[in-house]
C-alpha positions, 0 to 999 in steps of 0.5 A: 613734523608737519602739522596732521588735523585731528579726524573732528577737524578734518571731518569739519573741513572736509564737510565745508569743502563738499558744500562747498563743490555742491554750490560751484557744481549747482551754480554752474549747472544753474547759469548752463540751464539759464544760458540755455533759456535765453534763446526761448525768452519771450520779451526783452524783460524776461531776457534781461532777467534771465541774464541778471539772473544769470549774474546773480549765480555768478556772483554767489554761486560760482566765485566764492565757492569756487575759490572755498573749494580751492583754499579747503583742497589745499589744506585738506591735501596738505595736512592729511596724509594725501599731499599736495604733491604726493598723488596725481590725483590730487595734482589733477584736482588742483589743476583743474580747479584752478583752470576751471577758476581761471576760466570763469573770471578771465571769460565767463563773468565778462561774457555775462557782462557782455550779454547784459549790456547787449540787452541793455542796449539793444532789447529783445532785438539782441537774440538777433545780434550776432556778437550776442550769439557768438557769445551765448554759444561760447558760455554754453560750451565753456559752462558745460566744459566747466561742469563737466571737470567738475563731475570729473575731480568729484569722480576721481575724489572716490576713484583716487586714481593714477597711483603715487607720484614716483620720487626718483632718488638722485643718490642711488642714481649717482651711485650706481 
């Protein structure tokens, strides 16, 4: 028999793993916002803050939450009565959460990185630099796609829609 949380210890785990898609949610609206801010800085200094800024929440409000909210999902799916594998909701989530994840270290991280260094080198002129553009335009768009699957899972989380995974059984089909 597969081992069930009690409801104290699936409330507990439950209460960190909203926490925990509350600071991935507020981390990722907070880099979107300072994204789009760039583009109104007023010198090089308030530039390059807004993108240290901007790597500050990557660091802190983006990866360790996102990877909390990952571990919490599993082990809410797994032992409680949802399964990992047993709704489509909850195989959507995981989905999701690792792409969204995926997204964030394999481009996110180093476009910000990329911004930072532009500003480095170049200063303020670098809002006239066009691989900075391209780049700031690329978080702005994946950010808000990040968030906006994100506002998703949280809707289907309540919604638990899609219905049950349909087992088929090869024995009756072997019978008949």
């Amino acid at each position: 028999m597969a081992y069930r949380l009690n409801q104290k210890k699936k409330s507990v785990l439950v209460a960190i793993h909203v926490l925990s898609v509350a600071s991935w949610i507020g981390g990722t609206l907070g880099m979107l916002l300072l994204c789009a801010y760039l583009q109104n800085a007023a010198n090089g200094e308030q530039l390059f803050y807004t993108l240290i800024s901007m790597e500050i929440i990557d660091e802190n409000l983006l990866k360790y939450p996102a990877l909390l909210t990952l571990i919490t999902g599993i082990m809410l799916s797994v032992w409680t009565q949802w399964g990992l594998v047993k709704h489509y909701w909850v195989m959507v989530k995981l989905v999701l959460t690792i792409l969204t994840i995926m997204i964030g270290i394999l481009f996110l991280n180093k476009w910000t990185v990329f911004l930072v260094e532009t500003v480095e080198d170049l200063g303020f002129v670098a809002l006239q630099h066009t691989p900075f553009q391209s780049t700031w335009l690329s978080i702005i768009i994946t950010s808000s796609f990040n968030l906006l699957c994100l506002a998703f899972m949280t809707f289907i989380t309540y919604m638990k829609p899609f219905g049950k995974v349909q087992r088929k059984n090869r024995k009756s089909k072997q019978a008949a």
